[in-house]
MIDOSE-1310 file (N, C-alpha, C; in nm, 2 decimals, decimal comma, always signed):
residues 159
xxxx	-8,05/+14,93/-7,65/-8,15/+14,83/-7,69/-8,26/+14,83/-7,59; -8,37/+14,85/-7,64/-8,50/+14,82/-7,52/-8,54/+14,67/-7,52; -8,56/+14,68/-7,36/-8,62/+14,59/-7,32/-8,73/+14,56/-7,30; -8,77/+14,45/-7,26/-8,91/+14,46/-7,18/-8,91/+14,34/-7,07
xxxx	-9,01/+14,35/-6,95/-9,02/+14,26/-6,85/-9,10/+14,15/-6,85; -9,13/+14,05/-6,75/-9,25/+13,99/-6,80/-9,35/+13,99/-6,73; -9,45/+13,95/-6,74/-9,54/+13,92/-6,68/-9,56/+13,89/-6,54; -9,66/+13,96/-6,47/-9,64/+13,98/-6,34/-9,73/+13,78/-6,29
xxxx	-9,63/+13,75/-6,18/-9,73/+13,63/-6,16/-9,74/+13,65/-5,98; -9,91/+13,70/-5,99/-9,96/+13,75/-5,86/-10,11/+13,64/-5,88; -10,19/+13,66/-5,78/-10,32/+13,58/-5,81/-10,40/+13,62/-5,71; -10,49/+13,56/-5,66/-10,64/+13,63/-5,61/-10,51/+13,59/-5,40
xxxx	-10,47/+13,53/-5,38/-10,41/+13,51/-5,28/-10,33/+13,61/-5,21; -10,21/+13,66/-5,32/-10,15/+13,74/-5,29/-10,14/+13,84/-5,23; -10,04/+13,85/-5,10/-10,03/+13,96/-5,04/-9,94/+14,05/-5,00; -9,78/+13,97/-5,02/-9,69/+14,02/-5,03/-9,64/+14,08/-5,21
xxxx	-9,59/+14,13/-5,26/-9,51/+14,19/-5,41/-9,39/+14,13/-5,40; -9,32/+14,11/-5,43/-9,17/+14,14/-5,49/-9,11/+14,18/-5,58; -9,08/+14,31/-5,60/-9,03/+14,37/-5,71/-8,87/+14,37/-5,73; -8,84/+14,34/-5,83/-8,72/+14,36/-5,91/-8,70/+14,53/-6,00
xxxx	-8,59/+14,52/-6,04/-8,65/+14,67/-6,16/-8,63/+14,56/-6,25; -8,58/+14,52/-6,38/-8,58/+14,47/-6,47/-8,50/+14,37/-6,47; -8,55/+14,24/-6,55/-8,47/+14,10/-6,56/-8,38/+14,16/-6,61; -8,25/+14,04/-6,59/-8,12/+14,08/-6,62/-8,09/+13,96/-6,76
xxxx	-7,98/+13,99/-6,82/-7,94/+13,91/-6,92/-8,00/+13,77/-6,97; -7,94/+13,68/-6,81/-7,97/+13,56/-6,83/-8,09/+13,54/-6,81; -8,18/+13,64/-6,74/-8,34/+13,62/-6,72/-8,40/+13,63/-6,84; -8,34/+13,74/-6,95/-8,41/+13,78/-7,02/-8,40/+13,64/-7,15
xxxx	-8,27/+13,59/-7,14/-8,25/+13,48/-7,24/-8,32/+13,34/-7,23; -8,36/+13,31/-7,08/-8,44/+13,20/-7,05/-8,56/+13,24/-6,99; -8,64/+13,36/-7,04/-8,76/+13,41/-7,02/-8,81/+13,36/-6,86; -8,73/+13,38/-6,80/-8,75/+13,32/-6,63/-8,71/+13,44/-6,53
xxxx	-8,78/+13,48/-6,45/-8,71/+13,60/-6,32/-8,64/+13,49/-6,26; -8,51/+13,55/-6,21/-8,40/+13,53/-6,16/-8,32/+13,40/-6,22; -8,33/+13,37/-6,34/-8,25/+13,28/-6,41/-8,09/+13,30/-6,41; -8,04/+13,37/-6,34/-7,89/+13,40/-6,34/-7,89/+13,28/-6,22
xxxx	-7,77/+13,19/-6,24/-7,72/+13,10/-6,10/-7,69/+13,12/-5,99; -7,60/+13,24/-6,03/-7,55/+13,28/-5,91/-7,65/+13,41/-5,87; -7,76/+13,45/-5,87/-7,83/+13,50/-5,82/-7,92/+13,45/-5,72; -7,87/+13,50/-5,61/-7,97/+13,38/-5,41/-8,15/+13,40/-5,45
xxxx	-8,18/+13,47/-5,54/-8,32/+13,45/-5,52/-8,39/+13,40/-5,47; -8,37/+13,29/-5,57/-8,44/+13,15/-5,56/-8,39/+13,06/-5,45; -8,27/+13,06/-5,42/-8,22/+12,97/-5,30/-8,29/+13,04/-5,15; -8,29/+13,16/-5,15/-8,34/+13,21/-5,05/-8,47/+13,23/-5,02
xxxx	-8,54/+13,19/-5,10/-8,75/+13,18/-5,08/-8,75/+13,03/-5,11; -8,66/+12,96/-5,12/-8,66/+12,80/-5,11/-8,63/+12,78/-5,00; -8,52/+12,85/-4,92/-8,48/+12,81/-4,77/-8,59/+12,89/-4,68; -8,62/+13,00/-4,73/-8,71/+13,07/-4,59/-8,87/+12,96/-4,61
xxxx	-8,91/+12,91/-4,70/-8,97/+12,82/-4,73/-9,01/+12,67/-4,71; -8,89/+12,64/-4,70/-8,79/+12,48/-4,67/-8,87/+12,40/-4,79; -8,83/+12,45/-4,91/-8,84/+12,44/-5,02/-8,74/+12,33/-5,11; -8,63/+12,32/-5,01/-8,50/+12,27/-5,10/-8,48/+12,10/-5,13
xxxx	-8,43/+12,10/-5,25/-8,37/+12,20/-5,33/-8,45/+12,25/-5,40; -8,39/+12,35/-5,51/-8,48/+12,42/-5,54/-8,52/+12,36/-5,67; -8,62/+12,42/-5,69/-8,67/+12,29/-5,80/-8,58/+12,37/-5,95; -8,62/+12,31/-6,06/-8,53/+12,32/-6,19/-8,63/+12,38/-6,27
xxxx	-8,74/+12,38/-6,24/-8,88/+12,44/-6,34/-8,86/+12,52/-6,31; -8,95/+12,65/-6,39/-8,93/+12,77/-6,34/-9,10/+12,79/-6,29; -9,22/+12,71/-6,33/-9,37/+12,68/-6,27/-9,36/+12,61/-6,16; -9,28/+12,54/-6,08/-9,27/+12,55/-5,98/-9,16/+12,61/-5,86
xxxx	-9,10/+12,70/-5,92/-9,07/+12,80/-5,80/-9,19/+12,91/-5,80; -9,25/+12,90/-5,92/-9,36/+13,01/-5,91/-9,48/+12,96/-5,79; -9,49/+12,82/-5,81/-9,61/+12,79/-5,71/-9,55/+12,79/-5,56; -9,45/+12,81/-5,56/-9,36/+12,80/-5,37/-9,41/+12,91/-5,34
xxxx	-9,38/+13,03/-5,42/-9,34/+13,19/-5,41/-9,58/+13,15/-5,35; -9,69/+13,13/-5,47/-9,77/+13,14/-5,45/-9,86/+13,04/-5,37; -9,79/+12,97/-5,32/-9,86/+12,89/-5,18/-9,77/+12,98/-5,06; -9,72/+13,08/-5,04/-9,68/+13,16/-4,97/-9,76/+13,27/-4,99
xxxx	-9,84/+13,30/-5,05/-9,92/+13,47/-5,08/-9,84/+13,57/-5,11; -9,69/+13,50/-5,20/-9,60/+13,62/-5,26/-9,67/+13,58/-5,43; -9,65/+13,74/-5,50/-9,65/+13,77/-5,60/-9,50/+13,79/-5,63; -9,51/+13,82/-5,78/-9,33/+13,86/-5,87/-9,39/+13,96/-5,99
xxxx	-9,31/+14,05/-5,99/-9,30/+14,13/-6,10/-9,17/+14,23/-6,08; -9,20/+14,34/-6,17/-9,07/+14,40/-6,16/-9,11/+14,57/-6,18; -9,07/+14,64/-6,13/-9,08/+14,78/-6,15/-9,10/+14,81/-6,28; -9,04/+14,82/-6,37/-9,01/+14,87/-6,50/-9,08/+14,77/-6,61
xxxx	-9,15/+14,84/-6,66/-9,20/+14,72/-6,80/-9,12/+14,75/-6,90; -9,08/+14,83/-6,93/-8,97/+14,87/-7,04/-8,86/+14,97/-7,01; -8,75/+14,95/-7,07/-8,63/+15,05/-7,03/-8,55/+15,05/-7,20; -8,46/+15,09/-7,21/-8,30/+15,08/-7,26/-8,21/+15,03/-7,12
xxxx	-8,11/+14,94/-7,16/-8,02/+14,91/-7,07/-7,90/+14,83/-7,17; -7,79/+14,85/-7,15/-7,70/+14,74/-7,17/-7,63/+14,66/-7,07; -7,66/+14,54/-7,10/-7,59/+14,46/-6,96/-7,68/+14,40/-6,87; -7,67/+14,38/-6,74/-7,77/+14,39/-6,67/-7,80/+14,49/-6,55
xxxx	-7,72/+14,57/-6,53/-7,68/+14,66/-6,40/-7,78/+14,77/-6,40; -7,87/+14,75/-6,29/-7,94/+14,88/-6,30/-7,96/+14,97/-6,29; -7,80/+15,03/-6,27/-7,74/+15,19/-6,30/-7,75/+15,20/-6,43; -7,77/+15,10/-6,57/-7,73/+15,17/-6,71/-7,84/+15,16/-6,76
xxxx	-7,97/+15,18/-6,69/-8,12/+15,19/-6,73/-8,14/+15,31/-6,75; -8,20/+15,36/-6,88/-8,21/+15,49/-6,91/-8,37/+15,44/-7,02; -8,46/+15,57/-7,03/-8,56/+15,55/-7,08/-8,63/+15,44/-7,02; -8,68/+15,47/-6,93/-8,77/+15,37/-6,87/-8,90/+15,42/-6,84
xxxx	-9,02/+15,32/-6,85/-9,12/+15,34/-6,84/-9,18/+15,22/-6,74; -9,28/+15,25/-6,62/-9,29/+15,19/-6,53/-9,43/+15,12/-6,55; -9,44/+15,00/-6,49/-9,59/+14,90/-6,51/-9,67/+14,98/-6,44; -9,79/+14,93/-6,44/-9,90/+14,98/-6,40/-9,94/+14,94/-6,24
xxxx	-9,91/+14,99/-6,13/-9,95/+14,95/-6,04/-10,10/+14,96/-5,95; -10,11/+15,05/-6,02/-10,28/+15,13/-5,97/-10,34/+15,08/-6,02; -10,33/+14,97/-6,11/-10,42/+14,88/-6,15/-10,43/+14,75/-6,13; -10,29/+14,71/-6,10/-10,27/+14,61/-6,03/-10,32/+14,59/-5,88
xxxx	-10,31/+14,66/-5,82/-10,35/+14,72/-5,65/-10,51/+14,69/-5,66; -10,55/+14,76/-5,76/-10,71/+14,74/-5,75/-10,77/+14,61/-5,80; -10,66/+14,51/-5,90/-10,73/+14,41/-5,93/-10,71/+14,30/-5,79; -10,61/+14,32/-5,74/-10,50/+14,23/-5,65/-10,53/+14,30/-5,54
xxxx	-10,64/+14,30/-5,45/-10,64/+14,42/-5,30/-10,60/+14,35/-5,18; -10,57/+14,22/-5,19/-10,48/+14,15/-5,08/-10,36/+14,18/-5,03; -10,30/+14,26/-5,16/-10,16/+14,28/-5,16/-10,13/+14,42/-5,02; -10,04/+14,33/-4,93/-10,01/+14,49/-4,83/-9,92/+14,51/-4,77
xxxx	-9,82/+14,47/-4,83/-9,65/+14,45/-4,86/-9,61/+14,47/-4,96; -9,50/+14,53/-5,02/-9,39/+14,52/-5,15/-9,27/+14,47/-5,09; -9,18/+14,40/-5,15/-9,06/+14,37/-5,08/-8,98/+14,36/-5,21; -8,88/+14,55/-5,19/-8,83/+14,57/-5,32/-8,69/+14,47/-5,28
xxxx	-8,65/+14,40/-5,41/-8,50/+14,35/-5,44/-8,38/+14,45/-5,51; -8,35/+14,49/-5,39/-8,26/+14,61/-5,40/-8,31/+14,74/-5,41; -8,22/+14,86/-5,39/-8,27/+14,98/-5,36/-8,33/+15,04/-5,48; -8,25/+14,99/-5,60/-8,29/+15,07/-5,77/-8,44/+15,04/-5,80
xxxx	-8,50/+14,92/-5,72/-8,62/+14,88/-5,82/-8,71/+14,99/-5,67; -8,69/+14,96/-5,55/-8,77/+15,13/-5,43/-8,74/+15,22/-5,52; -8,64/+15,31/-5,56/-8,61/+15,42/-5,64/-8,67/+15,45/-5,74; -8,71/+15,35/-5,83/-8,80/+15,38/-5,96/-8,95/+15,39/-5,93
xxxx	-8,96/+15,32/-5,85/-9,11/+15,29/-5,78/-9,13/+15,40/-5,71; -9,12/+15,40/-5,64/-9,10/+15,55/-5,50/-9,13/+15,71/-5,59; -9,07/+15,73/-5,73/-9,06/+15,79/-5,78/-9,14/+15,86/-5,85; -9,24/+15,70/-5,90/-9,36/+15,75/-5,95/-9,48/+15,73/-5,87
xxxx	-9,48/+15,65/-5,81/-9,59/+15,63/-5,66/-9,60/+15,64/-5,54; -9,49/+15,70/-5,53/-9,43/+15,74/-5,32/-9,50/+15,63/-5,27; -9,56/+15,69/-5,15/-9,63/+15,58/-5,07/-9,73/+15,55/-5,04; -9,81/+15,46/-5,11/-9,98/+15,40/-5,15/-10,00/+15,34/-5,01
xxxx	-10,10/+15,42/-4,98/-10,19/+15,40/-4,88/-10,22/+15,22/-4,85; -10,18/+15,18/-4,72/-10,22/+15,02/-4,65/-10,13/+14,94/-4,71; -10,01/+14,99/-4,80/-9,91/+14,86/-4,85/-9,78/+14,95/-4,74; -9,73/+14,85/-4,72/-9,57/+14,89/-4,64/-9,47/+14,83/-4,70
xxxx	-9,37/+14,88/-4,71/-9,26/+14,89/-4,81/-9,12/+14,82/-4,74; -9,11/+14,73/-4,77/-8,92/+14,67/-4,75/-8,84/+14,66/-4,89; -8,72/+14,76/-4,81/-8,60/+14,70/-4,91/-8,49/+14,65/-4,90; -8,50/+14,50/-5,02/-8,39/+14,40/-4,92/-8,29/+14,42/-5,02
xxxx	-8,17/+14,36/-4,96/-8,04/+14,38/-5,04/-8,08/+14,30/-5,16; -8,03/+14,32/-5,29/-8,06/+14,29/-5,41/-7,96/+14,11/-5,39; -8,05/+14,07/-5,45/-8,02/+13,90/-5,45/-7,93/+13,88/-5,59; -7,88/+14,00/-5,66/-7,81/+14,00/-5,74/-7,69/+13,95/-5,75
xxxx	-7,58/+13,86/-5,83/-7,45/+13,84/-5,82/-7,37/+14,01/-5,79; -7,43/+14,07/-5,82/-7,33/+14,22/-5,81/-7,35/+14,26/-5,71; -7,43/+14,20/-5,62/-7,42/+14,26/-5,47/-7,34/+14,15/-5,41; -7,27/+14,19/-5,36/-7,12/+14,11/-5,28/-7,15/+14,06/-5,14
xxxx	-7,27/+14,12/-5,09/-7,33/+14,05/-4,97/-7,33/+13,90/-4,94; -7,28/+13,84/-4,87/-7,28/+13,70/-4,80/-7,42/+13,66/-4,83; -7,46/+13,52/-4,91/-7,58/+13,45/-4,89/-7,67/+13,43/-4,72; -7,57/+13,41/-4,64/-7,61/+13,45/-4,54/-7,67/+13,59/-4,46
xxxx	-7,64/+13,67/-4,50/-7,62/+13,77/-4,42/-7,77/+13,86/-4,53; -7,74/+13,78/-4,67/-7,90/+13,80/-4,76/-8,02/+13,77/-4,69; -7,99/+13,67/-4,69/-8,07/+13,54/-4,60/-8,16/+13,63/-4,50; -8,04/+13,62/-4,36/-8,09/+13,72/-4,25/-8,23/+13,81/-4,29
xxxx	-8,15/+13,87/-4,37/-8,24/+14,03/-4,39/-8,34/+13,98/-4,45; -8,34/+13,88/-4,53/-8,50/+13,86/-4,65/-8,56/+13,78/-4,56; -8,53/+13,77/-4,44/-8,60/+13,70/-4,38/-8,74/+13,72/-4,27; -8,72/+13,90/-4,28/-8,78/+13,97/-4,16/-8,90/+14,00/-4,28
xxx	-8,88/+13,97/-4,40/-9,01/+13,97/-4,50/-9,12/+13,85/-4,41; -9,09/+13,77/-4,36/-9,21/+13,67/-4,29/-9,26/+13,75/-4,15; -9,23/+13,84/-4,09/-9,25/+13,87/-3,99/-9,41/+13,90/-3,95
């Protein structure tokens, strides 16, 4: 079954990226990035933030992320996948970044969520001149990593 992603929410501020590769199930069912519960996403740019709790809209976790000069999108505008695991993405086609970069030139950070969404990226664009690249453990339920120990690491994203 193909998918598709949504819509990137970046603005004239933005400096940091956060990429995903493709919403997962419950994202895709409540048209929201990181709609799964047990996914730290959102708990963890609410805490590095001091944002909490976290709110229940999904327009205002967007304005936390963008009174911080983070953007949200996702690697992949379209794939095939079943499930949500980003090993069973096949047929994928990647968003447009070179166009994005030139509308958005604030941006000079990516801070991939998990290694699969660097991998797809990296693949088609290696490494674009004046952006620097972090990749954090994926805020995913399927990464087994301690909220804490997430935490830690998504945290050197403020540095």
């Amino acid at each position: 079954m193909t998918i598709s992603s949504f819509p990137y929410f970046v603005d004239s501020n933005s400096e940091i990226l956060v990429l995903g590769t493709m919403p997962g199930v419950a994202s895709l069912n409540k048209q929201e990035y990181y709609a799964n519960p047990r996914n730290h996403f959102w708990k963890i740019m609410c805490t590095l933030f001091d944002a909490l709790p976290i709110p229940e809209i999904f327009e205002e976790k967007v304005k936390i992320l963008q009174s911080n000069k983070i953007g949200l999108w996702d690697v992949l505008e379209n794939c095939e996948r079943k499930g949500s695991l980003d090993i069973h993405i096949k047929n994928h086609k990647e968003n447009d970044f070179i166009a994005l970069f030139e509308k958005f030139p604030k941006i000079n950070k990516i801070v991939f969520n998990g290694k699969q969404s660097y991998a797809f990226f990296y693949k088609k664009y290696g490494q674009i001149k004046g952006i620097t690249y972090f990749v954090m453990p994926s805020t995913s339920p399927a990464n087994t990593m301690t909220f804490d120990n997430k935490l830690r690491i998504w945290s050197s994203i403020l540095d």
